[in-house]
C-alpha positions in Angstrom: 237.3 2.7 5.4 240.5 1.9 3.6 242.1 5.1 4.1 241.1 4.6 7.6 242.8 0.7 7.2 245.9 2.8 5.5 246.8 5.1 8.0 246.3 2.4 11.4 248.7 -0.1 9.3 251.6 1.7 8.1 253.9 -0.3 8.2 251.9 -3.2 6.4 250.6 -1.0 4.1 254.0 0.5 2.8 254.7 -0.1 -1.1 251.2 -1.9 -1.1 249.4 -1.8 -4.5 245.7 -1.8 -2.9 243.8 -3.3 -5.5 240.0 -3.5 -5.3 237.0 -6.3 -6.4 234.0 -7.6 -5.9 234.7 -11.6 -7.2 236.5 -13.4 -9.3 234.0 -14.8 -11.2 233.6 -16.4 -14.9 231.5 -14.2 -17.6 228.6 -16.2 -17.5 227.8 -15.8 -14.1 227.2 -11.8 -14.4 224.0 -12.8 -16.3 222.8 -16.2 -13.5 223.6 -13.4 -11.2 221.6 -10.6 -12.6 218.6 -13.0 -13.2 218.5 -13.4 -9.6 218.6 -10.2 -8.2 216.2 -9.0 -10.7 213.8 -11.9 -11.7 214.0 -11.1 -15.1 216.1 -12.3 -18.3 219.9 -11.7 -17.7 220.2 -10.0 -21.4 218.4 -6.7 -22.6 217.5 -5.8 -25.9 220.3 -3.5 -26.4 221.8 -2.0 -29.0 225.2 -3.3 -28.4 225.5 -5.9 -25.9 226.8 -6.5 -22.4 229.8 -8.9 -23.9 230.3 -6.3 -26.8 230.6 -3.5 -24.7 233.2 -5.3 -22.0 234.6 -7.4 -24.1 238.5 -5.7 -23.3 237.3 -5.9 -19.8 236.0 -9.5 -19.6 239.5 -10.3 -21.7 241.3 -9.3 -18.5 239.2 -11.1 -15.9 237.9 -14.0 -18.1 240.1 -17.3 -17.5 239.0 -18.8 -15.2 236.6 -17.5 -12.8 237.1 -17.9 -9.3 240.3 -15.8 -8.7 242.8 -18.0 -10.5 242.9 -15.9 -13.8 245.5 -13.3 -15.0 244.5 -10.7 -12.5 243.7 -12.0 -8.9 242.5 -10.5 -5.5 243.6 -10.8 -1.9 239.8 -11.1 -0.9 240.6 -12.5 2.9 242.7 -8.6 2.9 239.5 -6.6 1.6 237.5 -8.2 3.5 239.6 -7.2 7.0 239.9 -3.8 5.1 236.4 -3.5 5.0 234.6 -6.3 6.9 231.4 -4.9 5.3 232.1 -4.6 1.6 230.1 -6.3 -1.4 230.9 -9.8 -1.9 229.3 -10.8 -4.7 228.1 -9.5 -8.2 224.7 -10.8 -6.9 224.9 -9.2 -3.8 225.4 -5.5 -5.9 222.6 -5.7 -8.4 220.4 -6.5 -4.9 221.7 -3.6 -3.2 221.4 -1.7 -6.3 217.6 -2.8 -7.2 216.9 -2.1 -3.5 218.4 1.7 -3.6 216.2 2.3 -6.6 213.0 1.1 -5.4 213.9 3.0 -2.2 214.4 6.4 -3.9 211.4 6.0 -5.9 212.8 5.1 -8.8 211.7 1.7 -11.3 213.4 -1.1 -10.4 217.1 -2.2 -11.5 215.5 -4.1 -14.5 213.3 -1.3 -15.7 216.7 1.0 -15.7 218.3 -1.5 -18.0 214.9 -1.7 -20.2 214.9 2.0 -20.3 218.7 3.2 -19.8 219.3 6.9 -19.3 222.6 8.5 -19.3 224.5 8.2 -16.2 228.2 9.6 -16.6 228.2 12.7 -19.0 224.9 14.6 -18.7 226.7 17.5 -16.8 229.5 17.5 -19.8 227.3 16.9 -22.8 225.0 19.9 -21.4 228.3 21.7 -21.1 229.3 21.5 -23.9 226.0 22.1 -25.8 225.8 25.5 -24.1 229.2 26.2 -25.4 228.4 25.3 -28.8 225.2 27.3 -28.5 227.5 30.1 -27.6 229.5 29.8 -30.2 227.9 29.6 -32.7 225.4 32.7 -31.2 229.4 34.7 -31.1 229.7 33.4 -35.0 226.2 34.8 -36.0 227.3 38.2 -34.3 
């Protein structure tokens, strides 16, 4: 859709930095947030947690919520970009609990109970094989 946006609005577009969110919203609210969409606590046993693990990220977004901190959004733009895009950090763990559930999967609190690797299992089973291979080339 925003390539689409792009290309009809040239000349508005040109030397644009597109920048992209959801909300500007304070750290706390990711957890009030979660609690809703899923019905369960918004903290996990974990071995690090959510604010450990984003802290760098939260750092950039933290003061204060509501689009007024260090980095801030043209939401009334994204939105004409793409009248249908996710508003809210609410809004995606619903969506996200919903796709699960739909594809058979447990629900988006049972993923964060139970997490699985999402990013590298292609690459870490990449590079296993090469190690295998290597070390089969070694023992030759």
């Amino acid at each position: 859709m925003s390539l689409r946006w792009l290309s009809d609005n040239t000349e508005r577009a040109d030397g644009m930095d597109l920048a992209v969110a959801i909300e500007g919203m304070h750290y706390s609210d990711m957890a009030v947030d979660s609690e809703k969409a899923t019905l369960s606590p918004g903290a996990s046993p974990a071995v690090m947690t959510m604010r450990g693990n984003f802290t760098g990220f939260w750092r950039m977004w933290q003061a204060p919520g509501g689009n007024a901190g260090l980095i801030k959004r043209d939401y009334a733009l994204l939105t004409e970009i793409h009248p249908n895009m996710i508003e809210t950090a609410e809004e995606s763990f619903l969506r996200e609990d919903k796709k699960a559930r739909k594809n058979g999967r447990e629900s988006l609190w049972d993923m964060v109970l139970d997490p699985r690797p999402i990013l590298k299992v292609h690459e870490d089973r990449s590079l296993t094989s090469q190690r295998m291979m290597d070390v089969s080339i070694c023992q030759l």
